[in-house]
N, C-alpha and C positions, 0 to 999 in steps of 0.2 A: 552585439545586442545582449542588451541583459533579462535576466526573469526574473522575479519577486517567486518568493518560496509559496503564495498563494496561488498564485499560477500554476505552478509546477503543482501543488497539491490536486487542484481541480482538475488539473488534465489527465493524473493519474484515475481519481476516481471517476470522469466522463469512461475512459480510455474501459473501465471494467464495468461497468453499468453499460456500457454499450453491448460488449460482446460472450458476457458471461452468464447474463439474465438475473444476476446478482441484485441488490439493491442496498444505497448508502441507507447507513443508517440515521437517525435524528439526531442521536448523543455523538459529542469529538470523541476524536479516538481515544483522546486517554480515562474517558468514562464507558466506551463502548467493551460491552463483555465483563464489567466488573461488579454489573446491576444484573440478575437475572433477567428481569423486563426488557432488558435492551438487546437479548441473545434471541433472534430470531433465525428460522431457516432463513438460507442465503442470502444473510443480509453480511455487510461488509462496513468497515471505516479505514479511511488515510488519514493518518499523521506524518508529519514533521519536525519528529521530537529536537532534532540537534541540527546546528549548519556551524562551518567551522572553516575558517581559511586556508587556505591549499599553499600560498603565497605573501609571505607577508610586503609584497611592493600591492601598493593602492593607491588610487588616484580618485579625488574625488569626483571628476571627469569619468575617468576610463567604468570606476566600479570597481570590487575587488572578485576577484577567481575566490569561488567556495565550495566546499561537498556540502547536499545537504543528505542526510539522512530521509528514508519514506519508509513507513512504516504501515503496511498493508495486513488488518485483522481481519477475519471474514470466519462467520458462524456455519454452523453445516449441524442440521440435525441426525443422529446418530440412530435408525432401527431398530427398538428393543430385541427383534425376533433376529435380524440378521444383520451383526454386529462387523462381521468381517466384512461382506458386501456393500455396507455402509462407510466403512474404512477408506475403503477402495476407493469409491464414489468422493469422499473428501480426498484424495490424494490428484484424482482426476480433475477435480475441482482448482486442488492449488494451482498445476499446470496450465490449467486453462486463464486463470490470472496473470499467471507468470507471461503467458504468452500474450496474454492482451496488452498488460504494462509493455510489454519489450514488442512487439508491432507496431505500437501507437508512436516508436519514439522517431517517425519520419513520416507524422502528419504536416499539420501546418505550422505549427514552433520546430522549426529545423536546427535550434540550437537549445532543444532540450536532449540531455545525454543522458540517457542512466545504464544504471548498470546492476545485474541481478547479484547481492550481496550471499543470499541463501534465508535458510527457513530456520528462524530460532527457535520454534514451537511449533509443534501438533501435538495440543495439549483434548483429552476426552474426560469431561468432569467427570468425578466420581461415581454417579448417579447412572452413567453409560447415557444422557439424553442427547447432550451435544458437544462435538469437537469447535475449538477455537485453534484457528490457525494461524501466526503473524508470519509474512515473508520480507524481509528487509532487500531495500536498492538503495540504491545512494547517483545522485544527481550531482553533475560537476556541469558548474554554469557561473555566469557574472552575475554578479549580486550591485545594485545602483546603489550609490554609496548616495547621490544627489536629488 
């Protein structure tokens, strides 16, 4: 069975709007966080920056085997007065993602796979207001070629 990398996107971001009280944001990911207007508390974006073939046999039947890339940003307001316990609270935060994407991955698409890549940022803008977070996974699935 295959999945279209839109699917796989959606399911990520239901899979964290379900159980983290988070909410998608309006802008795609690759605008989200780079407008301040668009940096809210707990709000979040998935991308799908890259998908890349695993196998170079393909059939336009079969589909071909691919990884794709997911790219998970989520905003977390920062305490002016209590900077460390706010820290904290965004670290608890990312876990709580990390665990939703990776529970959800034996809903009802049983042939979505992913897999926890790691955390390339926890970044705290200058100003100490708010942390941006991105946690990378990467999806191995059939891609419909037809």
């Amino acid at each position: 069975m295959s999945l279209d990398v839109k699917t796989i996107r959606q399911r990520v971001a239901t899979a964290i709007d379900a159980v983290t009280g988070y909410s998608e944001a309006k802008q795609p990911h690759g605008l989200f966080g780079r407008d301040p207007t668009s940096v809210l508390h707990q709000r979040f974006s998935v991308g799908t920056p890259r998908t890349t073939t695993v196998s170079s046999r393909q059939r336009l039947s079969d589909g071909a085997l691919v990884r794709t890339e997911v790219v998970v940003t989520f905003s977390h307001r920062v305490k002016p007065k209590d900077q460390i316990t706010s820290y904290d609270a965004i670290l608890d935060a990312e876990a709580d993602v990390v665990h939703a994407v990776m529970a959800d991955t034996s809903g009802t698409l049983d042939e979505l796979q992913l897999s926890y890549e790691g955390t390339p940022s926890r970044a705290v803008d200058p100003a100490g207001e708010w942390a941006l977070v991105e946690l990378l996974f990467s999806s191995l699935h059939t891609l419909a070629m037809s």
